[in-house]
C-alpha positions as CSV (number, residue, x, y, z in Angstrom):
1,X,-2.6,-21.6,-34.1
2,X,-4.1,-23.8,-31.1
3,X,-7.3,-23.6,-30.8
4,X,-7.8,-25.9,-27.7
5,X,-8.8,-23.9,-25.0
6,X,-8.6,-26.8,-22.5
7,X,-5.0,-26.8,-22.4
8,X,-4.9,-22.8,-20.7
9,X,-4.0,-22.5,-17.0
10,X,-6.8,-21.3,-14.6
11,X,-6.0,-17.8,-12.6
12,X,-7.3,-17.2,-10.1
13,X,-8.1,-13.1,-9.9
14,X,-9.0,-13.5,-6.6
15,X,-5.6,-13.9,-5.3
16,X,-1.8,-12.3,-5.5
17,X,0.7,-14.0,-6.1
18,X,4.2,-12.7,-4.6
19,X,6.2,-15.3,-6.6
20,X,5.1,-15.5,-10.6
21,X,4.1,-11.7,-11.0
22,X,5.9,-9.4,-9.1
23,X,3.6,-6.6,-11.1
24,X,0.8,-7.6,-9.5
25,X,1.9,-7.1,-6.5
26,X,3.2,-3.5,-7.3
27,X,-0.3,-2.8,-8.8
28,X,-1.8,-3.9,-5.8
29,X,0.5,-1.6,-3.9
30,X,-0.4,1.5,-5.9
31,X,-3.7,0.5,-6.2
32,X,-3.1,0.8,-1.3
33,X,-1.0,3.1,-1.0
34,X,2.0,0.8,0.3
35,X,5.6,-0.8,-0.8
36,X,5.2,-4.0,-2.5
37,X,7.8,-5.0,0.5
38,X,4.7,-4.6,2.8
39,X,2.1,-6.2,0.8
40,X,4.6,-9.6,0.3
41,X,4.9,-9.4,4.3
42,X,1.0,-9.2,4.5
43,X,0.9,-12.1,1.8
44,X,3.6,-14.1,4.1
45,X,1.4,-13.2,7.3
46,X,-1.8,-13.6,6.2
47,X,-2.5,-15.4,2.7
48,X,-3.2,-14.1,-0.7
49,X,-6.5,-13.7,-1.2
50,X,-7.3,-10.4,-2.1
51,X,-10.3,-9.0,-0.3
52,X,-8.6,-10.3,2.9
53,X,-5.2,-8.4,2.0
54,X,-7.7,-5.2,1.2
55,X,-9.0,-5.2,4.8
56,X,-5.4,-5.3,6.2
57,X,-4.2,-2.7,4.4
58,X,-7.4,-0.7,5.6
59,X,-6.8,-1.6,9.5
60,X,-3.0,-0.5,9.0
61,X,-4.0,3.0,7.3
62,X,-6.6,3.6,10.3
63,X,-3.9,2.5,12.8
64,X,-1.6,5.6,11.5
């Protein structure tokens, strides 16, 4: 067993990212209330960092 913790990858939890886990993004959806479709076209749009992506999805619910 490895025990060199040096060698993990660093995540970032403060952003989504629409290409290695698509079940983030569908978490992130559920977690809205919208498609995974419209939360990769917010990613596209505006970036992946997730507080921003929050208050999108918050100015498109109180547009409807």
């Amino acid at each position: 067993m490895n025990e060199n913790k040096g060698n993990q990858a660093y995540v970032d939890r403060g952003r989504l990212s629409s290409i290695d886990a698509f079940y983030e993004l569908e978490r992130f959806a559920r977690e809205n209330c919208i498609s995974p479709s419209q939360v990769s076209k917010l990613i596209k749009k505006i970036g992946n960092d997730r507080l921003t992506l929050t208050k999108a999805v918050k100015k498109l619910r109180d547009r409807h």
